[in-house]
C-alpha positions as CSV (number, residue, x, y, z in Angstrom):
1,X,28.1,2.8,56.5
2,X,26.3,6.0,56.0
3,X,26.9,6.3,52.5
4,X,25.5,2.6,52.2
5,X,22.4,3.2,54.1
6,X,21.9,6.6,52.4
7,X,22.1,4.0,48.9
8,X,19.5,1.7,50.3
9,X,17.4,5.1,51.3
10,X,17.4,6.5,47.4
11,X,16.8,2.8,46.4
12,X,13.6,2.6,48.8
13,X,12.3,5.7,47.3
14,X,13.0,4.4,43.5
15,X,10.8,1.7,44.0
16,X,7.8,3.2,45.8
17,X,7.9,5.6,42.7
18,X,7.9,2.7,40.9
19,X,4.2,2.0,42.1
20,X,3.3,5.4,42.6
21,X,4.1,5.5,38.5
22,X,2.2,2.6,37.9
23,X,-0.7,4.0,40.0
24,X,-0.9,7.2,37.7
25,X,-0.9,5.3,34.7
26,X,-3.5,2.9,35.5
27,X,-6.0,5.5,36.6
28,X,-4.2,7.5,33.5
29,X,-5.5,4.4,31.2
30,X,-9.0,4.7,32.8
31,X,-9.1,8.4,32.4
32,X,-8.3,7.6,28.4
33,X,-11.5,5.8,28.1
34,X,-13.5,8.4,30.2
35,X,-12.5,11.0,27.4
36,X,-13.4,9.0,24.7
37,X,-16.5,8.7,25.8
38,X,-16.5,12.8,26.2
39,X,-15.1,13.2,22.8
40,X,-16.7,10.8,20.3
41,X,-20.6,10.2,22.7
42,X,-21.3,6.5,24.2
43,X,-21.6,4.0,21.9
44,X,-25.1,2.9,21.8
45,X,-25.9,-0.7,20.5
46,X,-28.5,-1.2,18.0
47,X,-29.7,-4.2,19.7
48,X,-30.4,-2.5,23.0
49,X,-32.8,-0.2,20.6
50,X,-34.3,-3.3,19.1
51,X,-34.7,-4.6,22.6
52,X,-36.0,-2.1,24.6
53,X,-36.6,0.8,22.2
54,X,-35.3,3.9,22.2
55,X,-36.8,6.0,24.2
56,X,-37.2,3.6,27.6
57,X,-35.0,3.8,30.3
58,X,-33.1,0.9,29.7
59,X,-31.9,1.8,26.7
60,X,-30.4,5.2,28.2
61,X,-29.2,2.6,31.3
62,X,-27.8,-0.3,29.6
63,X,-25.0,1.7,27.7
64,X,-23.6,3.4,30.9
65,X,-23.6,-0.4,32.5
66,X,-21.7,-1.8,29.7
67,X,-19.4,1.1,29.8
68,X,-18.9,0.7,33.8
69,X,-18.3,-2.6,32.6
70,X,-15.7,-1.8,30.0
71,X,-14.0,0.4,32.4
72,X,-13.2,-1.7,34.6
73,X,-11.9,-4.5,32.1
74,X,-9.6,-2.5,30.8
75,X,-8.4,-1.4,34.6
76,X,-8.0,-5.1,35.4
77,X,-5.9,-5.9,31.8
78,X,-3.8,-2.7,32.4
79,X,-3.2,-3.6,36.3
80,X,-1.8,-7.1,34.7
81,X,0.4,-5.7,31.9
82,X,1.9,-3.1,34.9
83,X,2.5,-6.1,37.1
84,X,4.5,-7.4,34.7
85,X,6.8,-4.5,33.6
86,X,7.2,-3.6,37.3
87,X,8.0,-7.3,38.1
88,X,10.7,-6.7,35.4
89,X,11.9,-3.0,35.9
90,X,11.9,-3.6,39.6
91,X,14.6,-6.5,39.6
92,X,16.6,-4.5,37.1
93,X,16.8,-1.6,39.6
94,X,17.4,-3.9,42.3
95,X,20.6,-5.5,40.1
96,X,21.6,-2.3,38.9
97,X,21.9,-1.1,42.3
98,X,24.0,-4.2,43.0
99,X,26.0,-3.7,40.3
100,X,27.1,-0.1,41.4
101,X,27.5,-0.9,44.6
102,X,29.8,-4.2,43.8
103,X,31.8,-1.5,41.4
104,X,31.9,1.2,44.0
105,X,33.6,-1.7,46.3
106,X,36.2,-2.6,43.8
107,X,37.2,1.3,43.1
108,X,37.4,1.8,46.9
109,X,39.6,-1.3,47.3
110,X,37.0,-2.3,50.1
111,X,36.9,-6.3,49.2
112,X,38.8,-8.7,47.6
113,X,39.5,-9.7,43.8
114,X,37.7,-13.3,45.0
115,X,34.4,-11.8,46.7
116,X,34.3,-9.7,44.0
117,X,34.3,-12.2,41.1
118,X,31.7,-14.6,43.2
119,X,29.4,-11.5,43.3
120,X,29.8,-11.0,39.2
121,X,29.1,-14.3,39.1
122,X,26.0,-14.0,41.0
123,X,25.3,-11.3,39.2
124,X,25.4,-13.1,35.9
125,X,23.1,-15.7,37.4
126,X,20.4,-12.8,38.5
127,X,20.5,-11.5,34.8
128,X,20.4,-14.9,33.2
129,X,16.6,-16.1,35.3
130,X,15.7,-11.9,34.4
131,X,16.3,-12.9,30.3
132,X,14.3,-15.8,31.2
133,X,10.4,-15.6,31.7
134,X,10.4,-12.7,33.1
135,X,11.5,-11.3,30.2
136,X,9.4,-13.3,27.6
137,X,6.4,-11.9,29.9
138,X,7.2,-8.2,29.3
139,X,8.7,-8.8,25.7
140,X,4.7,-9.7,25.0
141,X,3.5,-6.9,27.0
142,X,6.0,-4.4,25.3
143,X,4.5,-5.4,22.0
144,X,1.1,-4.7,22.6
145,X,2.3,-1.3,24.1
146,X,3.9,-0.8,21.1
147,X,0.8,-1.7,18.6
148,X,-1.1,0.4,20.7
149,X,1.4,3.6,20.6
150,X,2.1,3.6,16.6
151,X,-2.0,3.0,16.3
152,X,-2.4,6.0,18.4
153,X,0.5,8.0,16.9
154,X,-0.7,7.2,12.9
155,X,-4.0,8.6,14.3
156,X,-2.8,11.4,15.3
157,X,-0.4,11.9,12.3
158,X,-3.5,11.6,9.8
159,X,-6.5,13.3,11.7
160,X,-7.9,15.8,10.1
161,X,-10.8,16.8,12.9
162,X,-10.4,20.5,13.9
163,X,-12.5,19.5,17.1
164,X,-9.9,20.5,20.2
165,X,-11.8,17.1,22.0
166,X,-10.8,14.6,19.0
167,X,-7.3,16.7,19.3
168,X,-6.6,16.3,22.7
169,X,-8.0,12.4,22.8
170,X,-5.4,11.5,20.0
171,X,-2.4,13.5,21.1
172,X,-3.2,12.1,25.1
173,X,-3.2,8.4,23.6
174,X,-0.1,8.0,22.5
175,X,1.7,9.5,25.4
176,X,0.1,7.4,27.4
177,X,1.2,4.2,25.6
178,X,4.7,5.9,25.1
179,X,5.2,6.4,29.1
180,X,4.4,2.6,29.6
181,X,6.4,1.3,26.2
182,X,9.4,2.9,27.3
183,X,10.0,2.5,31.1
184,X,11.0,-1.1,30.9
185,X,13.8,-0.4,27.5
186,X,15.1,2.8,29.7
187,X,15.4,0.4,33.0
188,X,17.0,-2.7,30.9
189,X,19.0,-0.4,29.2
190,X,20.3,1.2,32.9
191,X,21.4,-2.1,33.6
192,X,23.4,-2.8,31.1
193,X,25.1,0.3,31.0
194,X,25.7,0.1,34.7
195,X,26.9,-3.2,33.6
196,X,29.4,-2.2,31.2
197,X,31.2,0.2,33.9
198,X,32.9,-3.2,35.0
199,X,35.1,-3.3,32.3
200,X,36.6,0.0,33.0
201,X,37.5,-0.8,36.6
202,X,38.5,-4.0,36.0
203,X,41.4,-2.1,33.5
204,X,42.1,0.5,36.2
205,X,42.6,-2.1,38.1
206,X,45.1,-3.9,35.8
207,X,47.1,-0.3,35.4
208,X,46.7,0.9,38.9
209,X,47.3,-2.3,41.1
210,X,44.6,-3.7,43.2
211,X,45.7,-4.3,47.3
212,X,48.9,-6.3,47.2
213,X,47.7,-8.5,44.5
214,X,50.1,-10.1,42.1
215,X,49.9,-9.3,38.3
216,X,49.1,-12.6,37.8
217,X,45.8,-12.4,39.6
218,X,44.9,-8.8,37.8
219,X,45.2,-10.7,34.6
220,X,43.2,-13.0,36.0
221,X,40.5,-10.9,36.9
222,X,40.6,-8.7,34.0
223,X,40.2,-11.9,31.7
224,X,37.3,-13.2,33.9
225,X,35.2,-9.4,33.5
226,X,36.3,-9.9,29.8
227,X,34.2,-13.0,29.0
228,X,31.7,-12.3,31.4
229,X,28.5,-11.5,29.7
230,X,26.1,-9.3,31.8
231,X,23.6,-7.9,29.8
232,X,19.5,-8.3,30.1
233,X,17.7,-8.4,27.1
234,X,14.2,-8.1,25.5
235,X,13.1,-10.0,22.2
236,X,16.4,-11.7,23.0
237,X,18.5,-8.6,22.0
238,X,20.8,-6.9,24.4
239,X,19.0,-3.5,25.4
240,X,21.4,-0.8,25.4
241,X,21.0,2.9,25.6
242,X,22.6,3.2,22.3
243,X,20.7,1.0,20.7
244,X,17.2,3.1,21.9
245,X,19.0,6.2,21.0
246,X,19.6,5.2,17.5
247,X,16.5,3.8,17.3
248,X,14.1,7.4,18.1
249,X,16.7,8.7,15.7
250,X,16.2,7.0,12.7
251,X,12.0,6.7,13.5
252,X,12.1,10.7,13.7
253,X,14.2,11.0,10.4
254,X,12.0,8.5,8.8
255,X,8.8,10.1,10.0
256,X,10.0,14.0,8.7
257,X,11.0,12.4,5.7
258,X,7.4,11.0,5.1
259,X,5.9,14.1,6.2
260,X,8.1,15.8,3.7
261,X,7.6,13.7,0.9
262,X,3.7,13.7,1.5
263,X,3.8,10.2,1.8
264,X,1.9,10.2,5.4
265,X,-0.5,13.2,5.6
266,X,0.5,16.6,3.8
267,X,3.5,18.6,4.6
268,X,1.5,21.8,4.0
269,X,-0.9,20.9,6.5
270,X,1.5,19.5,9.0
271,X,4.5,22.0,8.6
């Protein structure tokens, strides 16, 4: 009991860091625009000179309103594409937590083959409404983060202002956009490699006996965790950590071997 209340503890914390993450990134996003507007100068519209020329006071006004205004519709989009990747990393915490504490139960012994393939089962369910919407719904929002991380990153790659401001503006972009594009891969990919650990106890189980089962019923069991498929997915592809691995891999191999090669910036510059 203490060790499962201690689980539910650590789990508690997990998600209020959760929003405290998404807190810090919104107000991150908003701080993005505030130094763009401190590297590069406001933005000035021609027709607010035409309109109220350029030395009144509405044309010093106007800009800062439509940048107040700005500001706070790109808070609002950013608040919507965060609700939907916590929506989504949230309830693959909340099944990954599940899932360990379902495996922890069958390597203790603690509940029988029959709960425990019920609470697969329900498990599968879970995953199967995540890969639904919720999934399309973050699969969008992953692929504007994306556009907006390799924009940022191939502006960074090719700048060639010495200014420290246009330096900093272009290397704090893409991190920003990285932080957000990644979180809900590295939490889909959790869950399906806390996922996977069910195939390994459900072979211990088969060498090791389980409770005064028959071998018969391990078979049994072991067959049913073999076809079971518990994996959540984004584009409608399995995310595994693997698969994210070997992705940054080949994107940094690729990238050197532009940068060698000249093909994106100049080596000599860059290296």
């Amino acid at each position: 009991m203490q060790t499962r209340a201690i689980s539910q503890s650590t789990l508690i914390a997990r998600m209020r860091s959760f929003f405290i993450f998404g807190f810090i990134w919104v107000v991150s996003s908003m701080f993005l625009q505030g130094l763009f507007v401190y590297t590069f100068g406001l933005q000035r519209e021609s027709i607010l000179t035409q309109l109220y020329g350029s030395q009144t006071i509405a044309s010093s006004v106007w800009p800062w309103i439509l940048f107040v205004i700005d500001l706070i519709g790109v808070a609002v989009a950013n608040c919507i594409n965060l609700a939907v990747v916590l929506n989504y990393s949230i309830q693959c915490e909340m099944l990954r937590y599940y899932v360990n504490t379902v495996g922890t139960r069958l390597k203790e012994r603690s509940t029988d083959l029959k709960s425990a393939m019920q609470n697969v089962l329900g498990i599968r369910e879970s995953i199967s409404l995540l890969n639904s919407d919720i999934a399309r719904m973050t699969s969008l929002a992953v692929i504007r983060f994306g556009e907006m991380f390799i924009i940022g990153l191939c502006l960074l790659i090719l700048n060639e202002n010495n200014f420290w401001r246009v330096w900093l503006y272009r290397s704090v972009f893409p991190f920003i956009w990285a932080v957000i594009l990644f979180f809900p891969l590295i939490q889909a990919a959790s869950l399906n490699a806390a996922c996977s650990k069910f195939k390994t106890v459900a072979l211990s189980i088969r060498v090791y006996g389980y409770q005064n089962e028959e071998d018969s019923h391990l078979d049994s069991f072991l067959l049913f965790i073999a076809n079971t498929t518990l994996r959540s997915k984004l584009f409608h592809i399995p995310v595994k950590p693997s698969y994210l691995l070997g992705a940054t891999i080949v994107t940094c191999f690729t990238l050197l071997l532009l940068f060698q090669t000249s093909s994106v910036g100049s080596a000599a510059r860059i290296f």
